[in-house]
C-alpha positions, 0 to 999 in steps of 0.5 A, spaced: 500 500 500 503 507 498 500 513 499 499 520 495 499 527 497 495 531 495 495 539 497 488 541 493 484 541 486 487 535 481 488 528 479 491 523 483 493 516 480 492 510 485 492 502 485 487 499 489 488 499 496 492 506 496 492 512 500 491 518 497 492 523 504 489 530 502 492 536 508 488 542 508 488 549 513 483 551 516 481 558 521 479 556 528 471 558 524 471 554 518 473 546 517 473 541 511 468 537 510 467 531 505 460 534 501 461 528 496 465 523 494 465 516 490 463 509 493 470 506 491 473 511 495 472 510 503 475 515 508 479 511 512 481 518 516 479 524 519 484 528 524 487 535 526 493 537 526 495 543 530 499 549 527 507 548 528 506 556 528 502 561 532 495 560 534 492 564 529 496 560 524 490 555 524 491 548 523 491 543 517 485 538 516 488 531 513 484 526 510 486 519 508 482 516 502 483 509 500 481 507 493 476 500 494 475 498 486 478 500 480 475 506 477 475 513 477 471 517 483 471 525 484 473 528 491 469 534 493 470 538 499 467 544 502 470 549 507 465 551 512 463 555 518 457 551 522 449 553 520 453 555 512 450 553 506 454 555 501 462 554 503 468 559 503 471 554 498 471 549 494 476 543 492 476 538 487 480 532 487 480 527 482 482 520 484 484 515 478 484 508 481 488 503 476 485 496 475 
C-alpha cells in the first residue's frame, strides 16, 4: 500500500488499496468537510493537526482516502463555518484508481 499527497484541486493516480492523504488549513471558524465523494473511495481518516506556528496560524485538516475498486471517483470538499450553506471554498480532487 503507498500513499499520495495531495495539497488541493487535481488528479491523483492510485492502485487499489492506496492512500491518497489530502492536508488542508483551516481558521479556528471554518473546517473541511467531505460534501461528496465516490463509493470506491472510503475515508479511512479524519484528524487535526495543530499549527507548528502561532495560534492564529490555524491548523491543517488531513484526510486519508483509500481507493476500494478500480475506477475513477471525484473528491469534493467544502470549507465551512457551522449553520453555512454555501462554503468559503471549494476543492476538487480527482482520484484515478488503476485496475
Amino acid at each position: 500500500m503507498a500513499e499520495v499527497e495531495v495539497a488541493g484541486d487535481g488528479t491523483v493516480t492510485v492502485d487499489v488499496g492506496d492512500e491518497v492523504v489530502v492536508r488542508l488549513p483551516e481558521g479556528s471558524d471554518r473546517t473541511w468537510t467531505v460534501h461528496s465523494m465516490g463509493e470506491r473511495l472510503l475515508l479511512v481518516g479524519d484528524v487535526v493537526a495543530p499549527s507548528s506556528g502561532p495560534p492564529a496560524a490555524g491548523r491543517t485538516r488531513v484526510l486519508r482516502l483509500r481507493a476500494v475498486g478500480p475506477t475513477g471517483d471525484e473528491v469534493v470538499l467544502h470549507l465551512l463555518r457551522p449553520g453555512e450553506a454555501e462554503p468559503a471554498e471549494q476543492r476538487r480532487i480527482t482520484v484515478a484508481v488503476r485496475r
